[in-house]
Legacy VTK file of the C-alpha trace (Angstrom):
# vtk DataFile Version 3.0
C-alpha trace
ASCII
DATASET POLYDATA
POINTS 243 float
0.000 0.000 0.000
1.521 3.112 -1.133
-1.058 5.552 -1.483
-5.009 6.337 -0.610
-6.632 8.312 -3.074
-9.229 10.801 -2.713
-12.095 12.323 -4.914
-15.328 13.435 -4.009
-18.365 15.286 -6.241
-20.659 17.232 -4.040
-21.972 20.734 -3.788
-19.924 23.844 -2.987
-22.198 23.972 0.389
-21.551 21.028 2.085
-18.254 20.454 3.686
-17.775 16.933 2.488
-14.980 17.608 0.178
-13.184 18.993 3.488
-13.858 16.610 5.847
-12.520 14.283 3.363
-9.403 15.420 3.312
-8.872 14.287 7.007
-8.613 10.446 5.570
-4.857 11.374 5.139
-3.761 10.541 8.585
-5.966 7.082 7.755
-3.494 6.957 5.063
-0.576 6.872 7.380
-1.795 3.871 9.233
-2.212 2.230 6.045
0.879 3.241 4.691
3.312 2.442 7.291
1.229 -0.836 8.739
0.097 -2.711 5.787
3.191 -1.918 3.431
2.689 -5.497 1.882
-1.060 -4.891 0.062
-0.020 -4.965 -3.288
-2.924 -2.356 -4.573
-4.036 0.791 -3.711
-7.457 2.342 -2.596
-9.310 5.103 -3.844
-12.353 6.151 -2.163
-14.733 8.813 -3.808
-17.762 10.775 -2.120
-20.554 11.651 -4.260
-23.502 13.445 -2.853
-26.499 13.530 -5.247
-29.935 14.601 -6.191
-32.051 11.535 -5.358
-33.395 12.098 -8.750
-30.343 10.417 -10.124
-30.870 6.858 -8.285
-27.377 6.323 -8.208
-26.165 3.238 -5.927
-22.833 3.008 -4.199
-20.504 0.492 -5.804
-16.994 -0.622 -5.855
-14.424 -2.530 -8.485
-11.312 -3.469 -8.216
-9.269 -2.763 -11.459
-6.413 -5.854 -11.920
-4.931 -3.383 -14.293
-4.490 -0.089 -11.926
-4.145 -2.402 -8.804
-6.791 -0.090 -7.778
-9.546 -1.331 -5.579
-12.302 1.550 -6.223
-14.708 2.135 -3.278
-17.309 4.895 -4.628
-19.893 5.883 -1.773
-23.231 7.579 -2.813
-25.006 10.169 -0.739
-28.023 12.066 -1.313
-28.145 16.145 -0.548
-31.459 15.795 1.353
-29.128 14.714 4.469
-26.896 17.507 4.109
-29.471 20.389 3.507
-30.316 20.665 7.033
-26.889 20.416 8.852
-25.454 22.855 6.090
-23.306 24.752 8.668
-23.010 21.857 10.560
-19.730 20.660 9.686
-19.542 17.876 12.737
-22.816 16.413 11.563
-21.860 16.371 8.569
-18.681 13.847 9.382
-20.927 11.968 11.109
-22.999 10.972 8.048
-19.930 10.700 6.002
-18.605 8.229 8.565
-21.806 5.932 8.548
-22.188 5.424 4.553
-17.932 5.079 4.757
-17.928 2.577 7.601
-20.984 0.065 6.715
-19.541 0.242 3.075
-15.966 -0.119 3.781
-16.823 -2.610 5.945
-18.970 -4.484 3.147
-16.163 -3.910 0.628
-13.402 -5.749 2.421
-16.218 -8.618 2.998
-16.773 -8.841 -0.717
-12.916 -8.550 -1.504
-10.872 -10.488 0.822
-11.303 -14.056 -1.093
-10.809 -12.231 -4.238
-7.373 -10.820 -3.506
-5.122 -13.169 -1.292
-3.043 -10.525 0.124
-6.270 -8.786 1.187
-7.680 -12.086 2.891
-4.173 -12.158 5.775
-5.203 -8.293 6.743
-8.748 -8.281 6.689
-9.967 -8.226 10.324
-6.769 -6.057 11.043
-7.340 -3.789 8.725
-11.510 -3.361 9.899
-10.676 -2.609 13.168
-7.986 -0.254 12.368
-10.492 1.750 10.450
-12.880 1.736 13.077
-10.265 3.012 15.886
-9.424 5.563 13.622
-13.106 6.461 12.758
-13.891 6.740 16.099
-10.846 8.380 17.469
-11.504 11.169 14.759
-15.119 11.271 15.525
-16.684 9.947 11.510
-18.868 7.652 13.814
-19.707 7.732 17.566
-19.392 4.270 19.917
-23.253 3.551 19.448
-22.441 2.912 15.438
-19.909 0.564 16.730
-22.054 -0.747 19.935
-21.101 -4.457 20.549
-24.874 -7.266 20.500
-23.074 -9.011 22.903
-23.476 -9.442 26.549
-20.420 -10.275 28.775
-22.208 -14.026 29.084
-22.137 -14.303 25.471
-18.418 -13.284 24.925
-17.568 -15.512 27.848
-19.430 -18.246 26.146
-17.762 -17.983 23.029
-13.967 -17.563 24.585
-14.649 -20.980 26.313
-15.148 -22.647 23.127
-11.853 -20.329 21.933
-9.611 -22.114 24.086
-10.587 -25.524 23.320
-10.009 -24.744 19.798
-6.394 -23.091 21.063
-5.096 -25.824 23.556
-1.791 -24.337 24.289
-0.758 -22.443 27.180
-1.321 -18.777 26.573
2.593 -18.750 26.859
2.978 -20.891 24.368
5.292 -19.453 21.538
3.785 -21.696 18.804
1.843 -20.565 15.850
-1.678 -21.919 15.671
-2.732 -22.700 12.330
-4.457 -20.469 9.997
-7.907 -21.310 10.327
-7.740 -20.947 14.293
-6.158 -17.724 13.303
-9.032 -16.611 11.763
-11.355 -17.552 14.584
-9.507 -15.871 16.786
-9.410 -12.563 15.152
-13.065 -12.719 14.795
-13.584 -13.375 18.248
-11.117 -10.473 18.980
-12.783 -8.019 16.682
-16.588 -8.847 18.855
-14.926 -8.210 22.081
-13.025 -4.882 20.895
-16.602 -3.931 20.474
-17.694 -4.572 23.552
-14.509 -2.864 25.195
-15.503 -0.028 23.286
-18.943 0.275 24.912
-17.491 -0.998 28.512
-14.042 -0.030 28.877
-13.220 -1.073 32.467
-15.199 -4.399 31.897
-12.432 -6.508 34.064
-13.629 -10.072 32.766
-13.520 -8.635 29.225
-9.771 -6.848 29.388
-8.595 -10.661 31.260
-10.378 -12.352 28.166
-8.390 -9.976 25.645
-5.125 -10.346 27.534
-5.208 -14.313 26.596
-6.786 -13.685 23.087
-4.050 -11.570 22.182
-1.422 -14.211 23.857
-3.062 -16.536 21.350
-2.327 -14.101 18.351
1.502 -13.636 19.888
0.806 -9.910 20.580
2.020 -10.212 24.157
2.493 -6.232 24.708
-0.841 -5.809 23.894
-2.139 -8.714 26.603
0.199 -7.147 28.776
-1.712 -3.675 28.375
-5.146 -4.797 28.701
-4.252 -7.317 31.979
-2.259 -4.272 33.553
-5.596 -2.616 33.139
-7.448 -5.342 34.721
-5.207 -5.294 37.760
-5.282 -1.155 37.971
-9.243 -1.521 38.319
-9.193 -4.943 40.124
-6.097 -6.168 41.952
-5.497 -9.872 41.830
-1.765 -11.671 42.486
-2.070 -14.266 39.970
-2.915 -11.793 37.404
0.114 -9.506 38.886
2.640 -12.940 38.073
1.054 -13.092 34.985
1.945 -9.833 34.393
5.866 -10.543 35.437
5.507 -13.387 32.534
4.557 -10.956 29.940
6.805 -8.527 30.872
9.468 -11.378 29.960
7.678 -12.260 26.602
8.001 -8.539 25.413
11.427 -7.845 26.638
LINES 1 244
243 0 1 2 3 4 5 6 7 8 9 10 11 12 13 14 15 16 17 18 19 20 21 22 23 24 25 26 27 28 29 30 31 32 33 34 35 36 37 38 39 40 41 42 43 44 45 46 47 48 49 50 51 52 53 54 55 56 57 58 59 60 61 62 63 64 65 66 67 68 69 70 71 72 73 74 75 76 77 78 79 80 81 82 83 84 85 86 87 88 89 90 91 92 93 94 95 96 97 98 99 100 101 102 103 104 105 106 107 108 109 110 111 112 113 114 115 116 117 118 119 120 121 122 123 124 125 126 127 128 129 130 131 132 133 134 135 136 137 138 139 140 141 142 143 144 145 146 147 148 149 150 151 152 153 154 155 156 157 158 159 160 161 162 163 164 165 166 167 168 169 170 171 172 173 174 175 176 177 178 179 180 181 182 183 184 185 186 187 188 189 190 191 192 193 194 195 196 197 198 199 200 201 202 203 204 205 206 207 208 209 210 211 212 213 214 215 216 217 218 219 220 221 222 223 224 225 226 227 228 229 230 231 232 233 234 235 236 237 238 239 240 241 242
């Protein structure tokens, strides 16, 4: 990934074109952590007359190595915030995140490369939609309840079977699993940050994906909100894995 392009058609009133422009620090992330995507993005912003019944659509051009993400928006959601330039992102953000979201749904079999960053790449762009206020936490609100997460991370670690110190790779398809689990439970830390169950459960998930300075964040957490001493020796052991 060397590049994310930018267009946009809209009316001189509306400060989509503007806003837009604020997907260059996106661009950093992508450029400096997903260096080996062998294509580029380009991501256009249309806002329309209804009368034109134009859908969003995207395409992804072998020749260019482009993958083309055109969103479609319609005026009549604009006319009322017009010097509302926050509300405006905010509607921006929506149509970008459910169809960015689609897009790399639709893609990832279709280009390999795409398929290995997939779920990194989704929650990247929803940390930094969030972080730049494009969409607020309800747009991102996890359906889960801490039973159901627990639920599912039980069946997680039969799957795993390996100490969470374990240095070993798991295979790809656990990988996967994994990543999806991850990406439910970043949505419910989202929502409930100081969850203490949840930031234990991500501690191990992220053992399980070899990211051991990120367990060792979210169990320091746990142990700031909620001291325990055999989380603290855990701790000590992840310290050790990182260093």
């Amino acid at each position: 990934m060397k590049e994310l392009r930018l267009t946009s058609d809209t009316p001189s009133w509306t400060f989509i074109s503007e806003i837009q422009k604020e997907l260059k620090t996106f661009e950093k992330i992508l450029i400096e952590k997903y260096q080996d995507l062998p294509f580029e993005f380009c991501i256009v912003f249309r806002c329309l007359s209804p009368d034109f019944n134009w859908k969003s659509k995207r395409q992804f051009s072998k020749k260019e190595n482009i993958l083309y993400v055109e969103i479609i928006m319609f005026d009549p959601e604009f006319e009322k915030i017009k010097s509302d330039k926050d509300a405006q992102r905010k509607i921006m953000g929506k149509h970008f995140y459910e169809y960015f979201k689609e897009t790399l749904e639709k893609y990832h079999k279709k280009i390999p490369a795409l398929d290995l960053y997939k779920d990194e790449l989704l929650l990247d762009t929803e940390n930094w939609l969030t972080v730049n206020h494009w969409i607020g936490d309800s747009t991102l609100k996890s359906d889960f309840s801490i039973q159901e997460i627990t639920q599912q991370f039980v069946e997680i670690k039969k799957i795993c079977n390996k100490d969470i110190f374990d240095p070993i790779c798991l295979d790809k398809i656990t990988v996967v699993k994994i990543k999806e689990f991850r990406n439910i439970l970043e949505l419910y830390l989202l929502d409930q940050p100081n969850d203490v169950g949840a930031l234990k459960i991500m501690s191990v998930i992220e053992c399980y994906l070899l990211n051991f300075k990120s367990a060792y964040l979210n169990l320091e957490k746990a142990v700031l909100l909620k001291s325990d001493y055999k989380d603290k020796n855990k701790l000590v052991k992840l310290l050790g894995m990182i260093e």
